[in-house]
Phi, psi and omega in degrees: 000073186275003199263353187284334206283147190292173197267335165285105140020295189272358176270359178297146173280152186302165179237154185201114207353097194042027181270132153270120188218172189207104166060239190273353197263136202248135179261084182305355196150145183272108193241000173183157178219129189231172222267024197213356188183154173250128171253140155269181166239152196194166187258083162317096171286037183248303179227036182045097160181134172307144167229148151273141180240109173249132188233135215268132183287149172301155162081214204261033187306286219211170202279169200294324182300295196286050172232303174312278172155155172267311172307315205276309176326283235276316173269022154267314165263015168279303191300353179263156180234114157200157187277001163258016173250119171318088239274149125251144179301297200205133161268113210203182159228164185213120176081003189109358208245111201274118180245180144208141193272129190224144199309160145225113198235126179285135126173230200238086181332153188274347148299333166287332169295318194262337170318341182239035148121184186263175211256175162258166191297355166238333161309294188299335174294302190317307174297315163329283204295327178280316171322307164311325181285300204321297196279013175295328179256354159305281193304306177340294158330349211053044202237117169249142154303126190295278172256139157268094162274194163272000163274344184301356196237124183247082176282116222263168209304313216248009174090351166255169196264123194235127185263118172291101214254035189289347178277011171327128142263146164286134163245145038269179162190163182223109215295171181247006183221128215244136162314324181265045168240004188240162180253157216292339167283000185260319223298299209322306193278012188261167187297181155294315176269344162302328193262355172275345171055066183229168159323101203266145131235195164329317205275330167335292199274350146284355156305286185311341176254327177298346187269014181243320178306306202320313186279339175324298201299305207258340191096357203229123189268116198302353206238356186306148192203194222269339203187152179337304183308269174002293155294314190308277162342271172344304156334285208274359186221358204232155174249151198313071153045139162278123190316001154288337174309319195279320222241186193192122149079034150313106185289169206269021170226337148298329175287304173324282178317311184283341154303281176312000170250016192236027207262114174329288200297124151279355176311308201270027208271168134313163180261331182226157201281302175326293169317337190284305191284292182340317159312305181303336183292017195248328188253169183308121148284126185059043162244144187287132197294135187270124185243035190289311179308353179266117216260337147336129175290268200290006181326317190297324205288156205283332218273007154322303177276298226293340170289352174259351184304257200324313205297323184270030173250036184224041166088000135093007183303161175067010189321277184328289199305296157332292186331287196299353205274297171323331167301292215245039167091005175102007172239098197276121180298180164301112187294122182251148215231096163301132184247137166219133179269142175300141187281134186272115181309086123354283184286198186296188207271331168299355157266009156316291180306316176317288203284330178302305186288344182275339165276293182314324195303294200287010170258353161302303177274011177297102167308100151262031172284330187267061150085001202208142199227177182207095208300138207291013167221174183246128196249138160268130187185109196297174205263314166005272192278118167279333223257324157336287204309320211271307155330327179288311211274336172285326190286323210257012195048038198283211160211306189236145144269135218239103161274157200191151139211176182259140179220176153215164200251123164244135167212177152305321186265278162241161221238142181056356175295158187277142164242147187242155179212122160242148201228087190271142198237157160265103202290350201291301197231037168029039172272147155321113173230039125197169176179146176226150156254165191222118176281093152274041154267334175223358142288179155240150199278353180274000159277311160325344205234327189301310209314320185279302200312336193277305173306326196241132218087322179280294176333284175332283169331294203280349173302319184302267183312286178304336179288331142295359152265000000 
């Protein structure tokens, strides 16, 4: 696979009949490139085993303190040994070119995953709890993940869970990055003193995995809001909806754990991880986590992790933009920007909240990680004239629009039910490009809000992408 390689020279790996290699590593392919490292996929001729190779680019890509580290990271979690932590082999250098050898395991960062909707309740404990061992011999080091996201978390084929620790820190510590310098998809996940650029420890990263048990369960980022400021706030001052508004039959002792691990104060927080798996130890365990809902032909491909590896070591500036570059080949597209109206209420006067609540909600789980935005308030505008909206949603430089109403179904069979009718439109020439009807009588509606957020996220993505070729 000679055509991925960059055209300089020095960043080329050596050739040794007719192999491309770096120190003992034989190189099979090129799977992403960031403005600080090329990772390969390679062979240990040492110890017969596939590796991720990230090999750090030369010269000024980026400055010697973040080089440092990265490096001082990278060789800290060699020291750690566990299976749910993404082991490195090795830190090293060869030829002038400083790399590092990292396990390498195919599957799905835990952002793909919740892109197609919430896990069920023991898929989320499970996933929770193998995180929770990963970060235990972390805290155990005296150590914290700087941010814990959901690209840090990889569920591999067979259901285990592997945390990617290049952002490894000594704790306590006081991050070098204020929530309001990051985008809104790193900001959701940080603690109250992360975004306030306060003093982190161990209890940090148990803020950050409750708000990942929160979205598990329920589909919904507890704290997600229109814009940074917002979240921020939100974080530090308002507490999240309890997860039965999303979710139906939320046991009432898992919502007690995700409350205390969402506690403002960390003083109320758990203190340790450990108490966490203990709690969990109430739910099913060690069932292979089902990674069935994912619909994608290529869901499996490496460059899923292996393109986020490098973006949270580097103080995580440029998040966005890197992602997409690593996706889609080194060109990042234009961010195409959703508008969504509120649904208009059909039906009696008791499906009013509902429908009030059906747009934010499903403008929440919008992955605005891919290339895709939601433009920040949700407009009220009656439905009636579409060709108004499409006027609007073009003024306001939006691309696509997502409508809706509520209705209700009198049948023989059932009596009250809510019917949802969703319409996703291209504001540019009001063509249609999807639409549903949804029974929530016979759907539960936190399925019903993930099925569109999920659908208009594919739709969007895939409109997108053909309309630039």
């Amino acid at each position: 696979m000679n055509g991925g390689f960059p055209a300089d020279k020095s960043g080329l790996p050596e050739r040794s009949g007719g192999e491309e290699k770096i120190s003992h590593y034989v190189i099979s392919g090129k799977i992403a490139s960031t403005e600080v490292s090329d990772i390969y996929v390679a062979v240990d001729t040492r110890f017969n085993r596939r590796v991720t190779l990230i090999v750090l680019k030369p010269g000024d890509a980026f400055d010697v303190q973040t080089r440092k580290r990265l490096i001082d990271a990278a060789e800290a979690v060699s020291r750690l040994s566990h299976p749910n932590v993404l082991a490195v082999y090795e830190v090293s250098e060869a030829g002038g070119k400083e790399f590092i050898a990292m396990e390498y395991a195919e599957g799905l960062t835990l952002r793909d995953m919740l892109a197609r909707g919430p896990l069920s309740v023991d898929g989320s404990t499970e996933i929770t709890r193998q995180i929770c061992a990963a970060l235990a011999i972390i805290h155990e080091d005296d150590q914290m993940l700087e941010s814990l996201i959901p690209e840090n978390i990889t569920v591999t084929r067979d259901g285990q869970v592997k945390v990617m620790c290049l952002n490894l820190v000594e704790a306590p510590c006081k991050s070098d990055v204020r929530g309001d310098n990051l985008p809104a998809d790193v900001v959701t996940y940080m603690s109250p003193e992360h975004v306030e650029g306060k003093e982190m420890d161990a209890r940090s990263n148990i803020f950050s995995l409750g708000i990942m048990l929160y979205q598990m369960v329920t589909g919904v980022m507890p704290f997600r809001r229109g814009n940074v400021r917002d979240i921020i706030n939100a974080i530090r001052g308002k507490n999240p909806e309890p997860m039965s508004r999303y979710m139906r039959d939320v046991p009432d002792r898992l919502q007690r754990i995700v409350t205390r691990m969402l506690e403002k104060n960390a003083a109320r927080r758990y203190q340790h991880v450990y108490e966490i798996i203990s709690e969990l130890r109430y739910f099913k365990t060690s069932e292979p986590v089902s990674l069935a809902p994912i619909r994608r032909k290529d869901a499996w491909n490496w460059v899923v992790l292996a393109s986020v590896i490098i973006l949270v070591t580097v103080s995580l500036y440029g998040y966005i933009a890197d992602y997409l570059k690593s996706r889609l080949g080194g060109t990042a597209p234009e961010t195409s920007t959703l508008m969504i109206f509120a649904f208009e209420n059909n039906g009696p006067l008791e499906f009013e909240d509902f429908a009030e609540s059906l747009a934010v909600d499903i403008g929440g789980m919008i992955d605005t990680g891919r290339g895709l935005a939601v433009y920040p308030e949700i407009v009220s505008m009656p439905l009636e004239d579409t060709s108004q909206i499409f006027v609007f949603s073009r003024s306001e430089g939006t691309d696509f629009v997502l409508i809706g109403q509520i209705g209700i179904k009198e049948t023989a069979e059932s009596s009250g039910h809510a019917l949802i009718d969703a319409r996703l439109f291209r504001s540019r020439d009001g063509q249609l490009i999807w639409a549903e009807l949804y029974d929530a009588g016979r759907i539960p509606p936190a399925e019903i809000r993930a099925d569109i957020a999920s659908i208009v996220i594919e739709v969007m993505t895939t409109t997108v992408v053909r309309d630039q070729i």
